[in-house]
N, C-alpha and C positions, 0 to 999 in steps of 0.2 A: 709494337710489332704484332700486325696480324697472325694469329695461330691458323695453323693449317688441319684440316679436319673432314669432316663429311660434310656439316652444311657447307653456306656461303654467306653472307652477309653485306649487304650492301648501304651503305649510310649518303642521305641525301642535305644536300646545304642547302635550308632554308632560308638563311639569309641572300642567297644570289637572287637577284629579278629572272623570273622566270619569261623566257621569250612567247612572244603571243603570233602567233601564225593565225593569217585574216585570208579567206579566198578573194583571189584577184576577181574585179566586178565585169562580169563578159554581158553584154546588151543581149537579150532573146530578139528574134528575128518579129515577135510580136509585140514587145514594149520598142522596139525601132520604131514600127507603123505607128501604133498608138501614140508614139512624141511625134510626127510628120503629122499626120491628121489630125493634132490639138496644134500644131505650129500653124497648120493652112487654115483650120476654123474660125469663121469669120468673126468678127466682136459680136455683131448681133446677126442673126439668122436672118434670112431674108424674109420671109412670111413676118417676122416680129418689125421688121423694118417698116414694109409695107405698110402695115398696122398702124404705127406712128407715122407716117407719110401722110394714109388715110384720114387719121384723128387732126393730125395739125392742119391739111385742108381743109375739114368739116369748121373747126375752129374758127380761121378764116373765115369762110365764105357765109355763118353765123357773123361774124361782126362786121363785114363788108353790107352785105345785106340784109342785116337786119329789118329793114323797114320794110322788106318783103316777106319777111319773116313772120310780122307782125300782122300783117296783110294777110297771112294765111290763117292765122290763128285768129283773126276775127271774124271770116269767112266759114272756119270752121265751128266757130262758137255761136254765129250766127243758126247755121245747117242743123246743131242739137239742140237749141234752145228754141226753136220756131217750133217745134212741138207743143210745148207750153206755151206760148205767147208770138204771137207777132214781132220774129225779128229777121232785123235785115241789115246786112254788111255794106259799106262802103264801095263804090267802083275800086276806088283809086287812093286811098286813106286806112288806116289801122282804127278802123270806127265799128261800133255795133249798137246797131238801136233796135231799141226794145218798146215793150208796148207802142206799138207804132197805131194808129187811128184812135188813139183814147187820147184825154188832154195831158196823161201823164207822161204821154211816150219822151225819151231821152235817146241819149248818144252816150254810149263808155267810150272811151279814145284807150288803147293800149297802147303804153308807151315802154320803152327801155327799160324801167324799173319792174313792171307788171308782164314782161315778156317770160317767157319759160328759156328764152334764150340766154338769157343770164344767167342758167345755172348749168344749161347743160355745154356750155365753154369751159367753167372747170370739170367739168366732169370727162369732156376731151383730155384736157392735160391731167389729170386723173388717169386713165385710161394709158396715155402716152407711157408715165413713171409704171404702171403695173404692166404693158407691153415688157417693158425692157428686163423684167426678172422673168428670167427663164427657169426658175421653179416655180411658177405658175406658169398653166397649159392657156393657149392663146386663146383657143374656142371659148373655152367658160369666162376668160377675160372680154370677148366681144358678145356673148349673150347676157353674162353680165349687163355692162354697158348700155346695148340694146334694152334688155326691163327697166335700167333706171331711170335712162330716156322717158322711156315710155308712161310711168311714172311721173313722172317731172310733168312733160306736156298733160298729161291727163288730168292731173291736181290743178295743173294751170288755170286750164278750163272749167274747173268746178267751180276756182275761186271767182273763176271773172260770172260764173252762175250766181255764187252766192251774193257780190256786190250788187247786179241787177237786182237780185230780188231782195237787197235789205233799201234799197232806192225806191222801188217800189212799195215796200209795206211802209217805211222812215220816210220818206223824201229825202233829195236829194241833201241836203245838207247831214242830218242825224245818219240818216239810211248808208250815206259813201263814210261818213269816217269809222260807222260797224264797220261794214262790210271791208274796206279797204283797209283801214289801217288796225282794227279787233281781231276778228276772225277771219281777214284775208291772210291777216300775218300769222294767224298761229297756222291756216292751214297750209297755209307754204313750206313752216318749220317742220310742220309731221310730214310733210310729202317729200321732203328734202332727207328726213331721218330716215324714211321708208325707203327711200329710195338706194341708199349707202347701205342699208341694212341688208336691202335687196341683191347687190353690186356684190359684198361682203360674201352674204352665203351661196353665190351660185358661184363666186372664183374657187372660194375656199373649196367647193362641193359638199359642202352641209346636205346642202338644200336639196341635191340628189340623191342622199343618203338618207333622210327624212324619208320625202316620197318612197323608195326603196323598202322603209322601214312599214310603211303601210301597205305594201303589197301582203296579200294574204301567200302563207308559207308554201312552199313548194310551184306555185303558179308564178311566171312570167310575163311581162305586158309584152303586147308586141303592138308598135305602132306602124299604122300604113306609111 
């Protein structure tokens, strides 16, 4: 029997489960929007869509025409290499002859294996896979691409310089299996690494960060 007194006292049962009261979940008028506008957002953005539209056609029209492809790249290997030596491309043929009015002059034939077009069709669906992640910004992904292109065809042309001229120092026999199957293939492999390496640091933005790093302090570039 509780005594009666001045204080009061009041004794708590620990053993009861004590009731847990949770606020009722009310939607703000701003996470509404926010779930409407990720419900309506399309799977891939349209600009990134494009992108891969663009690349799977370039794909295509690289292995449909190929042989004009090939056509241009000996036309154009013809145009840098007539500096050095007398050479001249084919009408109508993926040919390039070289030392032409000596008795050594020849014909390189570029074909499908020795095209730069074989590598930049992966490098399209390359391209396509890094399009579709939208943490990576699309620009660096298409300037990317663009340098490793660029890359790729320009190595090309070296190589098909370098087999001319181990033809011309070797003859054709010694001279094409250097030039093409030695040091055509390794310089394919470093133009091929250069070129991923290339692709690599300008998505990632390395590469602008680099340059960035050797501007002198307080000064800004301003380009026209």
């Amino acid at each position: 029997m509780p005594g009666i007194g001045g204080g009061s006292h009041v004794h708590a049962d620990v053993g009861r489960p004590r009731p847990h009261v949770t606020a009722p979940f009310r939607a703000t008028p701003h996470g509404r929007h926010a779930a409407r506008r990720a419900a309506r957002a399309p799977a891939i953005p349209a600009a990134r869509l494009t992108a891969i539209v663009v690349l799977t056609g370039l794909a295509a029209l690289l292995l449909i025409f190929q042989y004009q492809f090939r056509h241009l790249e000996a036309a154009a290997a013809a145009r840098v290499y007539s500096v050095i030596m007398p050479t001249l491309a084919a009408p109508t043929a993926p040919v390039v002859w070289f030392s032409l009015g000596t008795p050594s002059a020849f014909g390189l034939v570029i074909t499908p294996d020795c095209s730069s077009a074989l590598l930049i069709v992966p490098l399209c669906v390359l391209g396509m896979g890094l399009a579709i992640l939208r943490k990576l910004a699309l620009r660096r992904v298409c300037a990317g691409l663009l340098a490793a292109a660029a890359l790729l065809v320009t190595g090309n042309l070296v190589r098909i310089g370098l087999i001319a001229e181990m033809v011309r120092w070797y003859g054709i026999g010694t001279g094409y299996q250097l030039g093409h199957l030695v040091f055509g293939s390794l310089l394919s492999v470093v133009c091929t690494a250069a070129s991923l390496a290339t692709l690599t640091l300008i998505v990632s933005g390395r590469g602008t960060r680099w340059a960035a790093r050797g501007l002198p302090h307080g000064r800004r570039r301003i380009t026209a």
